[in-house]
C-alpha positions as YAML, in Angstrom:
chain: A
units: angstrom
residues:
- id: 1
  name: UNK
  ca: [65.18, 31.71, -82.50]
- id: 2
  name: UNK
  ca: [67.62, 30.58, -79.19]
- id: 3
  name: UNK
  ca: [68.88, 27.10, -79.73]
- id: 4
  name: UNK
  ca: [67.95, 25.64, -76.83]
- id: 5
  name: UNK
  ca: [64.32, 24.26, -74.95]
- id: 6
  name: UNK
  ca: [64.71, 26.70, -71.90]
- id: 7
  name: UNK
  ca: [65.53, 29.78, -73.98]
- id: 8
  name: UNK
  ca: [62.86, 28.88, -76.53]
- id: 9
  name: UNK
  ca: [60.46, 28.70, -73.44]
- id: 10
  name: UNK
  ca: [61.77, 32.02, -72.04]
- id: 11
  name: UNK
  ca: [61.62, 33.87, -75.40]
- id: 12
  name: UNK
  ca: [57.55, 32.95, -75.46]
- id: 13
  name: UNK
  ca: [57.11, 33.36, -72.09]
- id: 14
  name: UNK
  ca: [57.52, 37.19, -72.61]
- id: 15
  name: UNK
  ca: [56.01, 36.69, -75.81]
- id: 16
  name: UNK
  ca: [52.74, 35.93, -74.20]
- id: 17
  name: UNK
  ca: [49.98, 37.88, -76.27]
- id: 18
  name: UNK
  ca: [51.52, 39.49, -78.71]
- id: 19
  name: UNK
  ca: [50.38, 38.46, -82.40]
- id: 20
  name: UNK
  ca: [52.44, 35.48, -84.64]
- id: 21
  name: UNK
  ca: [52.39, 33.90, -87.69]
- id: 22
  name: UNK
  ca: [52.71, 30.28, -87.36]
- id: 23
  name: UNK
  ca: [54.16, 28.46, -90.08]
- id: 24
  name: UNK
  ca: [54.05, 24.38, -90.03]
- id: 25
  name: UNK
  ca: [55.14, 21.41, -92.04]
- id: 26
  name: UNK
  ca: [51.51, 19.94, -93.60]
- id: 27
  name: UNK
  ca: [52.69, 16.86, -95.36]
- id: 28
  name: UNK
  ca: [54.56, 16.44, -98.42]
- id: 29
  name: UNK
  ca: [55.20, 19.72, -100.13]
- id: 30
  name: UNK
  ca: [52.35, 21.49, -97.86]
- id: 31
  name: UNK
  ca: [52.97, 24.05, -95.52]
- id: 32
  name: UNK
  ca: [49.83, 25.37, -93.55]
- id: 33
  name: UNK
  ca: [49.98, 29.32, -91.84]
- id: 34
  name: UNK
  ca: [48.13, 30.27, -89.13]
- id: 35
  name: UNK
  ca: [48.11, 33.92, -88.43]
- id: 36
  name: UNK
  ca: [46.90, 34.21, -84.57]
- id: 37
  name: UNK
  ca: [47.99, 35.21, -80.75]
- id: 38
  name: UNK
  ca: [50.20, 33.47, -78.53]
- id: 39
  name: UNK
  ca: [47.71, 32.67, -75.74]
- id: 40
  name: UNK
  ca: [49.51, 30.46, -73.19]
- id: 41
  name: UNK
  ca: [52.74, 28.63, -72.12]
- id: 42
  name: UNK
  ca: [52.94, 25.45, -70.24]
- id: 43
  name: UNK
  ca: [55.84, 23.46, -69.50]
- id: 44
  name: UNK
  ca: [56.35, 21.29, -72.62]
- id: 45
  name: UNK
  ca: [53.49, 22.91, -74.90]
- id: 46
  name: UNK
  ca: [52.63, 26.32, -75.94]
- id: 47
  name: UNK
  ca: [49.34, 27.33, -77.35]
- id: 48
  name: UNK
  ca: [48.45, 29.66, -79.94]
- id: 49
  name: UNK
  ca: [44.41, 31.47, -80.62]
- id: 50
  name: UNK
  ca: [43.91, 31.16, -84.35]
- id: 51
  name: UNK
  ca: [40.57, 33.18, -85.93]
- id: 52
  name: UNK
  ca: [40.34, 31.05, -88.52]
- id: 53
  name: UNK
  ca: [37.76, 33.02, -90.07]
- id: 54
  name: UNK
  ca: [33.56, 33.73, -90.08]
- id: 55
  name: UNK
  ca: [33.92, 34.34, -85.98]
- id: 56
  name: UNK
  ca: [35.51, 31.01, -85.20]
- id: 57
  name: UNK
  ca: [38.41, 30.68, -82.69]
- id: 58
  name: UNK
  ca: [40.89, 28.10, -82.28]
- id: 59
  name: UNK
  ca: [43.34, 27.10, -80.63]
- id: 60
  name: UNK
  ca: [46.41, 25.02, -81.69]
- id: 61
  name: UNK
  ca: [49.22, 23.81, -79.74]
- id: 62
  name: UNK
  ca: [52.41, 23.32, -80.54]
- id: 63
  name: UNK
  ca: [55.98, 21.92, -78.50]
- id: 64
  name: UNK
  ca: [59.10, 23.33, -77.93]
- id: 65
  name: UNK
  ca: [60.76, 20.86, -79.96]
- id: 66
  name: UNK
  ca: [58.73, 21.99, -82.96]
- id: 67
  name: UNK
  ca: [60.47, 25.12, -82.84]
- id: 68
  name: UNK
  ca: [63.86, 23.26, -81.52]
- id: 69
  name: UNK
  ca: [63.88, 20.95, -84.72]
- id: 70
  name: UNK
  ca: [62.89, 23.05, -86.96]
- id: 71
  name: UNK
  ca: [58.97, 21.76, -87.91]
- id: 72
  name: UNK
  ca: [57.46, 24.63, -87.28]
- id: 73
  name: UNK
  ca: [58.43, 28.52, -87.24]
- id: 74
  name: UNK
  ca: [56.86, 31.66, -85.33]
- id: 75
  name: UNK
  ca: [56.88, 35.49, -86.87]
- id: 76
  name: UNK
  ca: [56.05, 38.01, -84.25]
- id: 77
  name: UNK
  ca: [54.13, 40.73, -86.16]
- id: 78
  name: UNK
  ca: [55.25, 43.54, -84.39]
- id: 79
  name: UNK
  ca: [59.77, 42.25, -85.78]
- id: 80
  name: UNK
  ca: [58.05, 41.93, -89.18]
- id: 81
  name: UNK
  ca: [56.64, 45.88, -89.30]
- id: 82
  name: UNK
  ca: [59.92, 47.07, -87.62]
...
């Protein structure tokens, strides 16, 4: 991932709908993933559709500093088949 905000930002910007894996930081020793579709960029947020299972959607957003320091990381599906 580019080690800046505004390449972060430009790298999910065309991104945009294309399926991820989020991994986050859940507490002490806990790591939650999220398998789901990049939905939507905004200027300091980025938001991601999670089916989380039995027909439910959600979404969860995240900033570009989670991906900046390191909190949270993104797989695009379509690098991890190539």
């Amino acid at each position: 991932m580019p080690k800046s905000i505004n390449e972060i930002k430009q790298e999910l910007e065309n991104r945009v709908g294309q399926k991820v894996l989020v991994t986050a930081q859940a507490g002490r020793k806990r790591v939650a993933k999220h398998h789901g579709v990049l939905s939507k960029t905004y200027p300091a947020i980025f938001v991601v559709h999670v089916n989380e299972g039995q027909g439910a959607i959600s979404r969860i957003s995240y900033s570009y500093t989670d991906l900046l320091t390191e909190n949270i990381s993104i797989d695009f599906e379509d690098e991890a088949q190539a």
